[in-house]
N, C-alpha and C positions, 0 to 999 in steps of 0.2 A: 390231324388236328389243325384246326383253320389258324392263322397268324393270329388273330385279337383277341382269340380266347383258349387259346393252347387246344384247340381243337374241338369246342364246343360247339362257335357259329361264327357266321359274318355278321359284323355290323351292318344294318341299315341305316338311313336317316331320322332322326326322331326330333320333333317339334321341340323347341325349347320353352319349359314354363318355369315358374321361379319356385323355388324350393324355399321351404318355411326353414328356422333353424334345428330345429329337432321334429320328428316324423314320432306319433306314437306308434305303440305297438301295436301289430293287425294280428293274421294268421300267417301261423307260419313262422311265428317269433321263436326262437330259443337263446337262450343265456351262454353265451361262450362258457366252453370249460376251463377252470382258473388253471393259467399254469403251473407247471407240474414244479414242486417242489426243489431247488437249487439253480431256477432259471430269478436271476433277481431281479427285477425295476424297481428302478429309484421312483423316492418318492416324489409325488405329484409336486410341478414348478407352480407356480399362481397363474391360475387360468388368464389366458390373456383374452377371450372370451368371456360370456356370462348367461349359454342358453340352459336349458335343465341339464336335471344331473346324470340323462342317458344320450350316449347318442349310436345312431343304429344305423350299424354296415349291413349294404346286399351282398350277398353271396352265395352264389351256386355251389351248396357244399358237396359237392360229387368229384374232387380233384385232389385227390389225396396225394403227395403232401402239405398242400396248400391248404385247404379247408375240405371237411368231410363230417358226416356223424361218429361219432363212438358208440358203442353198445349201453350208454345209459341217454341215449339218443343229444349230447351235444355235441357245439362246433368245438371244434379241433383241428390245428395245422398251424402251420407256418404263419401266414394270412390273419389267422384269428389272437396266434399271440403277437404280432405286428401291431395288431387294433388294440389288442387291451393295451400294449405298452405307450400306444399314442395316446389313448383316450385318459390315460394314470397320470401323462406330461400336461392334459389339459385338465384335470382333474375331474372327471366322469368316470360312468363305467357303459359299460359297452352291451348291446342289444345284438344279436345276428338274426339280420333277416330276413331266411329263405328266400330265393329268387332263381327263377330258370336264367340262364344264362341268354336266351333270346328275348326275355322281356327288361334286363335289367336297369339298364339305359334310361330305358323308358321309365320305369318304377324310379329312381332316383329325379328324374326329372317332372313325374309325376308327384312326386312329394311323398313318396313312401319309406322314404329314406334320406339319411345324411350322408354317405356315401357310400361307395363297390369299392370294396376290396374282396377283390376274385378272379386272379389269376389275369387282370387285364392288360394287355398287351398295346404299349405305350406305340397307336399308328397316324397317319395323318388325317384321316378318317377320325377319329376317336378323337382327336384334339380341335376338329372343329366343332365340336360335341359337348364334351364337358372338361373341366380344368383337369389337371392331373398330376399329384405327387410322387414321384418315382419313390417306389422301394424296394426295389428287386431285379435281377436281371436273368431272361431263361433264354433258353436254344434247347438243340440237342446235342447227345451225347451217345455214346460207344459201349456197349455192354458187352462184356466178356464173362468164360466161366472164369472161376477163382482160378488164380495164379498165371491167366493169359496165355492158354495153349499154341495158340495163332500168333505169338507176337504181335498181337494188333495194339500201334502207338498212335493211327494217324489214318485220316480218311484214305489215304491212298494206299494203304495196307491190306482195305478191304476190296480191292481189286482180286479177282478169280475167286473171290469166297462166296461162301453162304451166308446173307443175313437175312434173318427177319426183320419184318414190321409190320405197323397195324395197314390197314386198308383204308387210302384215300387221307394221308396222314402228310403233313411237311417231310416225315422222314422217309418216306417213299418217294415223296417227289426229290429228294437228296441224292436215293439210291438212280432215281432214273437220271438226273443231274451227271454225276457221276459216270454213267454208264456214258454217256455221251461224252465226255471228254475226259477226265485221265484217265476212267477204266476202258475205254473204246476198245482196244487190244486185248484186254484179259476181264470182261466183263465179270461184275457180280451177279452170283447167282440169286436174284430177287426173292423172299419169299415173306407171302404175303397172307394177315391171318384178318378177323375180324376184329381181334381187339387188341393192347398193349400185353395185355395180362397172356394170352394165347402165345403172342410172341417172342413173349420173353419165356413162358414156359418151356418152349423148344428149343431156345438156346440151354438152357438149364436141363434137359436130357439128351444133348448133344446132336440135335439133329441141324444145327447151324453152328458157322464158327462164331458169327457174333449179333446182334441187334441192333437196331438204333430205336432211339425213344426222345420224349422231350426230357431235356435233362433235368427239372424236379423230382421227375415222376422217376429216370433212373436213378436217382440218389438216394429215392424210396427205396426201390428195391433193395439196392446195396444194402441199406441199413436194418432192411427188414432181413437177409438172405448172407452176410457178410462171407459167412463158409463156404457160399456158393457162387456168389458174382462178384464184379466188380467193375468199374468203370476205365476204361481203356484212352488214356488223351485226356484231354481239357476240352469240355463241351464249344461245339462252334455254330454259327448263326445267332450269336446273344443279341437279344432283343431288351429293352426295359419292359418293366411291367409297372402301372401306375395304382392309385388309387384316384379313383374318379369321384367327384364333386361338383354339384353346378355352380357353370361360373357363376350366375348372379350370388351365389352367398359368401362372396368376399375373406368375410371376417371368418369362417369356418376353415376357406382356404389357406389364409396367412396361418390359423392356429396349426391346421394341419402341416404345415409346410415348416413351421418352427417346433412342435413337435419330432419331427420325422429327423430334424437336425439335432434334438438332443440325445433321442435314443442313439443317434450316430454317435456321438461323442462321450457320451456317457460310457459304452462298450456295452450296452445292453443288445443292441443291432445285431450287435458279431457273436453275442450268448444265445439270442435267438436262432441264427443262420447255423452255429454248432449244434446245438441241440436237434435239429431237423437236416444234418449234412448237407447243408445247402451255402458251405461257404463259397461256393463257384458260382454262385449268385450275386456276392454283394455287390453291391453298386458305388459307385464314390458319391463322395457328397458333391462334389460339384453337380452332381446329376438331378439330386433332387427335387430340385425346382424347375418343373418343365416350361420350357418356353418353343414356341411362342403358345400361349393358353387363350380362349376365348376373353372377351372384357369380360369384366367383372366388375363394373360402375352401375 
């Protein structure tokens, strides 16, 4: 998975035009799913804003746990209750809307949207691009079976072992990292599949001691597999991930940016990040206002 979008694509360059304050809905629209019963947000603060009363995040819903479909075809993840809970502080409600992860950029700054939130990975590239609010922070991370057969605590543990990974992934370029300087002696034995899901299945009938994955997606697993896996260390390489906005619309980005600080402070941030085992994400608040961002005059 590429660094800006946890393995979807690289950014290119993309023209900057000025984005309206709200984008109606096109194809491809769907209604985030409300979340799920004893995750609380407080109620909406007085809009410090005053565009309508939708506003519509892109999102390539293919990254579960971050945003994906459910089987009544809505959005769902981590990602999408972040947006309802920001859009409740500015008092809206929230549009998801579908976007391949190579066009999104563009789609936002084409006006089809109020912002991305999808998994996007806060880089220098990307900041001369669009503004960006931090709310999350990912790397990867260590997958063991349940109860850590291997005593794997620590990258260097996985020296003379077996792990999996997907193909063409940050965590392969880890394991080759690795191979080259602390494991140089007692190399890891590489193995390598097509997709995460493949390689984490291997570890889970024992044909590796452990895996490496991007660590939302392993905190997935955990939670989905709890008797069967489990996470080994504290995930490393943490990167921010943002929510992207163009800079020209100012007033969207201050709401955002003051939004993003109340759910911090409220503790709604840290109910979300529980519910989806992603407390090894949070990020501080000093963090969420990224700088340096494009103007915004």
């Amino acid at each position: 998975m590429t660094a800006a979008f946890k393995g979807r694509i690289a950014l290119s360059a993309f023209l900057a035009l000025t984005l309206g304050a709200c984008a109606l809905p096109g194809p491809g629209v769907v209604k985030a799913s409300p979340s799920t019963s004893g995750l609380a947000i407080a109620s909406p603060t007085p809009p410090p804003i005053t565009p309508p009363g939708t506003v519509t995040f892109l999102s390539d819903t293919t990254y579960p746990p971050q945003e994906s479909m459910d089987t009544n075809n809505q959005a769902v993840g981590f990602d999408i209750d972040i947006a309802q809970a920001l859009a409740a502080k500015m008092g809206l409600t929230v549009t998801i809307q579908k976007t391949d992860s190579p066009q999104i950029v563009g789609a936002l700054l084409a006006k089809k949207g109020d912002a991305i939130i999808s998994a996007l990975q806060v880089t220098p590239d990307l900041q001369r691009q669009v503004a960006l609010v931090a709310y999350f922070r990912a790397g990867q991370a260590i997958l063991v079976r349940k109860g850590n057969p291997s005593g794997i605590t620590a990258l260097s543990d996985l020296c003379g072992k077996k792990v999996s990974v997907q193909v063409q992934s940050p965590e392969e370029n880890s394991i080759d990292e690795l191979n080259g300087a602390a494991c140089k002696d007692s190399k890891i034995n590489k193995q390598v599949y097509p997709t995460d899901l493949q390689a984490v299945l291997i570890l889970k009938q024992r044909g590796v001691d452990a895996a490496l994955d991007d660590s939302p997606v392993a905190a997935y697993f955990v939670k989905q597999t709890p008797d069967q896996l489990e996470q080994a260390g504290s995930p490393f390489k943490m990167n921010a991930e943002g929510i992207g906005i163009d800079p020209k619309n100012g007033e969207l980005l201050k709401a955002m940016q003051q939004a993003m600080m109340a759910v911090y402070q409220d503790g709604t941030y840290r109910q979300i990040l529980t519910k989806w085992n992603l407390l090894d994400g949070e990020i501080p608040a000093s963090q969420i206002v990224v700088t340096p961002s494009p103007s915004t005059s």
